[in-house]
TIVEX-834148 format. One record per residue (C-alpha): residue number from 1; residue in one letter; x, y, z. Coordinates in steps of 0.5 Angstrom, whole numbers. Layout:
<lummars>
[NUM, 'A', [X, Y, Z]] ...
</lummars>
This chain:
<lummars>
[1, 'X', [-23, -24, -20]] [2, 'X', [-29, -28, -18]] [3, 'X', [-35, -24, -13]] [4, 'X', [-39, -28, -8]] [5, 'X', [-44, -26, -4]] [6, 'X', [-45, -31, 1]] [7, 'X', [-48, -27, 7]] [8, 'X', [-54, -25, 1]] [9, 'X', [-53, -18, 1]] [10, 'X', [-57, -14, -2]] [11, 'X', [-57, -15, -11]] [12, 'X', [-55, -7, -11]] [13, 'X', [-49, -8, -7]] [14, 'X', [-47, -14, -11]] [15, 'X', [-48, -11, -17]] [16, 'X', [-44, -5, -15]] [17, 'X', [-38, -9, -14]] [18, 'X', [-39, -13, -20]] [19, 'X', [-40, -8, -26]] [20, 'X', [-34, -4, -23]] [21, 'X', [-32, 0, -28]] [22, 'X', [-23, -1, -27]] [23, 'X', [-20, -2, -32]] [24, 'X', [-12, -1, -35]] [25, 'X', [-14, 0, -41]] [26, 'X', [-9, -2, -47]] [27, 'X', [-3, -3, -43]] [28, 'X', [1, -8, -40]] [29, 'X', [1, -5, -32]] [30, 'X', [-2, 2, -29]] [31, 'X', [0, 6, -24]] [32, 'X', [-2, 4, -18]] [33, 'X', [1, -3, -20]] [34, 'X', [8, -1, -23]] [35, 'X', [10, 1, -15]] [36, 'X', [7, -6, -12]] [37, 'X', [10, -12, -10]] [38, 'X', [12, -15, -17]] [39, 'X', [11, -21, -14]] [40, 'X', [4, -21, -12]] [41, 'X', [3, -17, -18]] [42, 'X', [6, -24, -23]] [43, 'X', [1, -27, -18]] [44, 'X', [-5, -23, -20]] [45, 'X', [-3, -24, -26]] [46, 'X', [-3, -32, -27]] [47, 'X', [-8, -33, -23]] [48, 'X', [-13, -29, -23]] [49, 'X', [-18, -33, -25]] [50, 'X', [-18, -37, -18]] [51, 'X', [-18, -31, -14]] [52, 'X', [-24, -29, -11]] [53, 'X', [-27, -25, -6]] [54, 'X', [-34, -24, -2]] [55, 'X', [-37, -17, -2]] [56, 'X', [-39, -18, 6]] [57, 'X', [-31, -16, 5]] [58, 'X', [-30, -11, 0]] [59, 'X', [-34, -5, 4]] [60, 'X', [-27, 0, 5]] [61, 'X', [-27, -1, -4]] [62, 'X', [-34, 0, -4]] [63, 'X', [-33, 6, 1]] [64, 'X', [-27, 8, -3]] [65, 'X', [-31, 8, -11]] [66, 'X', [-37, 12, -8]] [67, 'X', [-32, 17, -5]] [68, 'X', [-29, 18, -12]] [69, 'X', [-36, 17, -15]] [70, 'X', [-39, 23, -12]] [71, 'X', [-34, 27, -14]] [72, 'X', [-33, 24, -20]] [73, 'X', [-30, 32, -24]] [74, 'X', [-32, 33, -31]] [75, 'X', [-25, 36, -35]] [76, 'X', [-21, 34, -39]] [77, 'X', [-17, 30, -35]] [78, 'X', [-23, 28, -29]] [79, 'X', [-24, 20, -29]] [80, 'X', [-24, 20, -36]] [81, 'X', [-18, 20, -40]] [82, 'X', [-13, 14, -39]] [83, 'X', [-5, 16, -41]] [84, 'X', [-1, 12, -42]] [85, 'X', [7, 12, -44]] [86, 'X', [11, 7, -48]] [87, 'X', [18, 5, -43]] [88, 'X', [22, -1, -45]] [89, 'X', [16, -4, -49]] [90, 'X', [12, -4, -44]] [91, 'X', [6, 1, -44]] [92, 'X', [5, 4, -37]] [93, 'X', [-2, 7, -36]] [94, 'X', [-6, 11, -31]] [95, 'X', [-12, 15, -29]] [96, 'X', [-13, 22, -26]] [97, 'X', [-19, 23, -21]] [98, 'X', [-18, 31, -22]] [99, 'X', [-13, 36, -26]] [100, 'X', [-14, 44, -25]] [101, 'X', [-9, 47, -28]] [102, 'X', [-2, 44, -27]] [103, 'X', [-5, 41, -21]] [104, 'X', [-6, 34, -20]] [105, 'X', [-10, 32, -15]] [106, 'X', [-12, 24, -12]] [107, 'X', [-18, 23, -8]] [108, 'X', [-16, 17, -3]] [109, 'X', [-19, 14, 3]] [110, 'X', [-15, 12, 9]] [111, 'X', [-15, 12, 17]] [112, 'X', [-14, 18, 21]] [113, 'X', [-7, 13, 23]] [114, 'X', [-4, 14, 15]] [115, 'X', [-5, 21, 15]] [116, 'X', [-2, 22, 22]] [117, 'X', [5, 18, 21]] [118, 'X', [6, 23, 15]] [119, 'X', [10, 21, 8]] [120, 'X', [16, 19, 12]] [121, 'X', [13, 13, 15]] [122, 'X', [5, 12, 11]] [123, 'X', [5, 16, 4]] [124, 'X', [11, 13, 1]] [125, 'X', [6, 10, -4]] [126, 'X', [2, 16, -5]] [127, 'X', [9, 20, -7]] [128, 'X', [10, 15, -11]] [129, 'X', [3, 14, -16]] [130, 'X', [2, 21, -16]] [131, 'X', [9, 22, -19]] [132, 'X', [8, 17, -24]] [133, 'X', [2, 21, -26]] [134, 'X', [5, 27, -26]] [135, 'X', [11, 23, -31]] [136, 'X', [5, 21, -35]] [137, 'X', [1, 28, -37]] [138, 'X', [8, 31, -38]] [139, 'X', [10, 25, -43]] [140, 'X', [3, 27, -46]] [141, 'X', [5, 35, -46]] [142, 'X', [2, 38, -40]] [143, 'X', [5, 42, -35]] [144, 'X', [6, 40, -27]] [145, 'X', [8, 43, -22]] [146, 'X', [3, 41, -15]] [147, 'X', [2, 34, -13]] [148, 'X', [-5, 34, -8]] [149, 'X', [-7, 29, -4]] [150, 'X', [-15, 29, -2]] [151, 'X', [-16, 24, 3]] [152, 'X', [-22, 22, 7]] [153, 'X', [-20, 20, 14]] [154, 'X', [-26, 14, 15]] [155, 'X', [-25, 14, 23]] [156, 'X', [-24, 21, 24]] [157, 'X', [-27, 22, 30]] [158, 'X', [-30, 30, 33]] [159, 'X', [-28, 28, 40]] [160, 'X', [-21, 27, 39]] [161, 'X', [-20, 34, 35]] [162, 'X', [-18, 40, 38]] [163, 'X', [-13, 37, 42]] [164, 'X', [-5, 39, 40]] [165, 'X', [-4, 33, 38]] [166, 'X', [-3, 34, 32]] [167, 'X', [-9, 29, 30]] [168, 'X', [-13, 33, 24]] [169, 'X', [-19, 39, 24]] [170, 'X', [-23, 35, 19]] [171, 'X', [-25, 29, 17]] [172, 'X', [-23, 31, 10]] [173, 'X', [-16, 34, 9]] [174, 'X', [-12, 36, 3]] [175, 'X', [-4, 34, 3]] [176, 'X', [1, 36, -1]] [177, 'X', [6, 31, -5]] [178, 'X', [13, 33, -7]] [179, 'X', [14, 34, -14]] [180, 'X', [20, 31, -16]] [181, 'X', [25, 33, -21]] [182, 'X', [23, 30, -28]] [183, 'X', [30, 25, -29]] [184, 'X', [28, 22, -21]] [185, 'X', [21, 20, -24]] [186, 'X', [24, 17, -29]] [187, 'X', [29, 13, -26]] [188, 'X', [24, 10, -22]] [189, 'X', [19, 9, -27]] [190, 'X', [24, 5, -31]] [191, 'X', [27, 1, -25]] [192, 'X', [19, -1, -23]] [193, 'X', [18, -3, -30]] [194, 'X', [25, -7, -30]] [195, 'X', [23, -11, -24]] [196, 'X', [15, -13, -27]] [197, 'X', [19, -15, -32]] [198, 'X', [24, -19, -30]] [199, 'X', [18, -22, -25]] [200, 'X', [14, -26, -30]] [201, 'X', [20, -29, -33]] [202, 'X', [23, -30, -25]] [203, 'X', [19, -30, -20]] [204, 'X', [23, -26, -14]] [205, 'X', [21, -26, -6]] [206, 'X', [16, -21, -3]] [207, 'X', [21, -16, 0]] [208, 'X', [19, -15, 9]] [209, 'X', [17, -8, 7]] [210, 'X', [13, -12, 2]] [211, 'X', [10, -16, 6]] [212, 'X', [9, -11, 12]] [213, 'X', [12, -15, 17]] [214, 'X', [15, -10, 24]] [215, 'X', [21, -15, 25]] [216, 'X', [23, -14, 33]] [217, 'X', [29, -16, 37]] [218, 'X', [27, -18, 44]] [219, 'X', [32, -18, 51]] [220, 'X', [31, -25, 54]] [221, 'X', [33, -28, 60]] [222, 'X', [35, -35, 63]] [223, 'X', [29, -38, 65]] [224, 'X', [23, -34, 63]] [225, 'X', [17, -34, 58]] [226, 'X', [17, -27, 57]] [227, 'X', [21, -21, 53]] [228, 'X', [24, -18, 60]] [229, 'X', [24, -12, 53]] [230, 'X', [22, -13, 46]] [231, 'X', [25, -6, 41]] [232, 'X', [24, -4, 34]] [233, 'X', [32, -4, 33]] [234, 'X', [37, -9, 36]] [235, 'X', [42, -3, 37]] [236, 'X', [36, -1, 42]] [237, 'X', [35, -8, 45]] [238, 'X', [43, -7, 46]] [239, 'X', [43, -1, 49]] [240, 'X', [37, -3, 54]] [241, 'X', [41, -8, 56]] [242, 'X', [48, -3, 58]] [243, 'X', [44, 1, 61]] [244, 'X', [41, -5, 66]] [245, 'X', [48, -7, 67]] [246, 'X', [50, 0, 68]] [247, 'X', [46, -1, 75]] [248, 'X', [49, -6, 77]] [249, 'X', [44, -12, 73]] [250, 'X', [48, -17, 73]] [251, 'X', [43, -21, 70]] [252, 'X', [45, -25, 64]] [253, 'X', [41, -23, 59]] [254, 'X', [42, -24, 51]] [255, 'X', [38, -21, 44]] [256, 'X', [33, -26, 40]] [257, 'X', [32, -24, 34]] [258, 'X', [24, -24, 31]] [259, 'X', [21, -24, 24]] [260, 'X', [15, -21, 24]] [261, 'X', [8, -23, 21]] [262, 'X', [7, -22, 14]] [263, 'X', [1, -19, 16]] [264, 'X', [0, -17, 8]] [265, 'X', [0, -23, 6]] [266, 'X', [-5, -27, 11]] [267, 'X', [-10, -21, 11]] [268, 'X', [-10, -17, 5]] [269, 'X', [-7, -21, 0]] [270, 'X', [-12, -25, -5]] [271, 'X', [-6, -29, -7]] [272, 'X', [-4, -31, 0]] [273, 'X', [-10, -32, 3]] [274, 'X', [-12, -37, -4]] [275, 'X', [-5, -41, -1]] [276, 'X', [-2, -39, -8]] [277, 'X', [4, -37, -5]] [278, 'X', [9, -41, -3]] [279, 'X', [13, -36, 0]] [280, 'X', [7, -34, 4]] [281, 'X', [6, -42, 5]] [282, 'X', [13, -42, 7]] [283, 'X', [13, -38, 12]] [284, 'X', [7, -41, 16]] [285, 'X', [10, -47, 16]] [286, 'X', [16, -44, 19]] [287, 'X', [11, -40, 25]] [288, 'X', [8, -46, 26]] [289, 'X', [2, -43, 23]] [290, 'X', [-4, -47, 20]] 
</lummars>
């Protein structure tokens, strides 16, 4: 990727960004890339040297490789060993933030809204990288049995503690990741590295979760401009139309599907923002987006 410092930041922070150390290693996919988009990622890959980013941009990545500077551990598998496994002919690779014991644990930072939607809604890719790292040490002969988010919750606010609400006590939390049966760990990850494969030779379509896209369904009725209800599910636009109707609403309202923004790809996605996705394109032209 190619680094620009438009705005003339200081040459540190420029150079902070431009030495990062990351690296897969001799590998053909690492961890944190087998559970993204395999259509992004194939992007990245043919792409990459048209990619490009201004460091007046990059400043949660720069907060991001401080946080885990400054904590940078000394064990065996601290930051400094990168594992690696052979799966369909491909070498997969990751690298841990710290190991004690059986214990893995990954340092990120997030917002506090992450955290509070818990793993159900927020921590799926967690869940996911944590347990091919746990794959990983096991097909290199340690022992798992905890998996351990370390989490710096960068909008933390000490006003908004305190409050039964379930908002955090601290501004650093420590949250436990299920563990998974070694056969659901693989599973996955062979799955993961089918579906990568497969990418380079055909490219598939970034799916809505993939593009963090909130589809919605809107209550319409003749003659206005706005959603008399707009909901997450059309089962819930129906059921607030029964209930108007069983009130005596005799208005003649109907569902109107709306496809939400790919938000991924017009904010975060080096790809889409360069105009190198065509899905991407495709879907502005369809919104009417220039």
């Amino acid at each position: 990727m190619n680094i620009t410092n438009k705005l003339y930041l200081p040459e540190p922070l420029y150079m902070a960004v431009a030495t990062a150390p990351y690296s897969r290693g001799e590998s053909d996919i690492s961890a944190t890339a087998l559970i993204d988009s395999p259509r992004k990622v194939a992007l990245e890959e043919k792409y990459s040297h048209l990619l490009g980013e201004d460091i007046s941009k990059m400043g949660a990545m720069i907060g991001g490789n401080a946080f885990h500077a400054y904590v940078k551990g000394t064990g065996e598998l601290d930051d400094a060993l990168r594992l690696t496994m052979k799966v369909n002919g491909w070498v997969v690779s990751g690298q841990t933030d710290h190991v004690t014991g059986e214990h893995i644990i990954d340092y990120k930072t997030c917002r506090v809204a992450k955290y509070m939607r818990g793993l159900n809604k927020g921590h799926e890719d967690w869940e996911a990288q944590l347990n091919i790292y746990a794959e990983l040490l096991r097909s290199n002969g340690y022992e798992v049995n905890k998996l351990s988010i370390c989490a710096w919750l960068k909008d933390w606010s000490i006003e908004n503690a305190g409050y039964d609400n379930g908002y955090p006590e601290s501004d650093i939390v420590m949250i436990d990741i299920p563990l998974w049966p070694v056969s659901k760990a693989q599973d996955y990850i062979i799955e993961r590295v089918l579906l990568h494969q497969a990418a380079r030779k055909s490219l598939p379509l970034c799916s809505p979760d993939e593009l963090w896209g909130e589809d919605t369904w809107a209550v319409m009725r003749p003659n206005a401009k706005r959603a008399s209800k707009v909901e997450k599910t059309e089962q819930d636009a129906q059921g607030w139309i029964d209930s108007k109707r069983e009130a005596g609403d005799a208005t003649e309202y109907w569902i109107e599907y709306r496809q939400g923004e790919p938000r991924r790809c017009r904010f975060y996605c080096n790809v889409g923002k360069a105009g190198l996705c065509d899905q991407y394109e495709q879907a502005k032209l369809n919104e009417g987006v220039a």
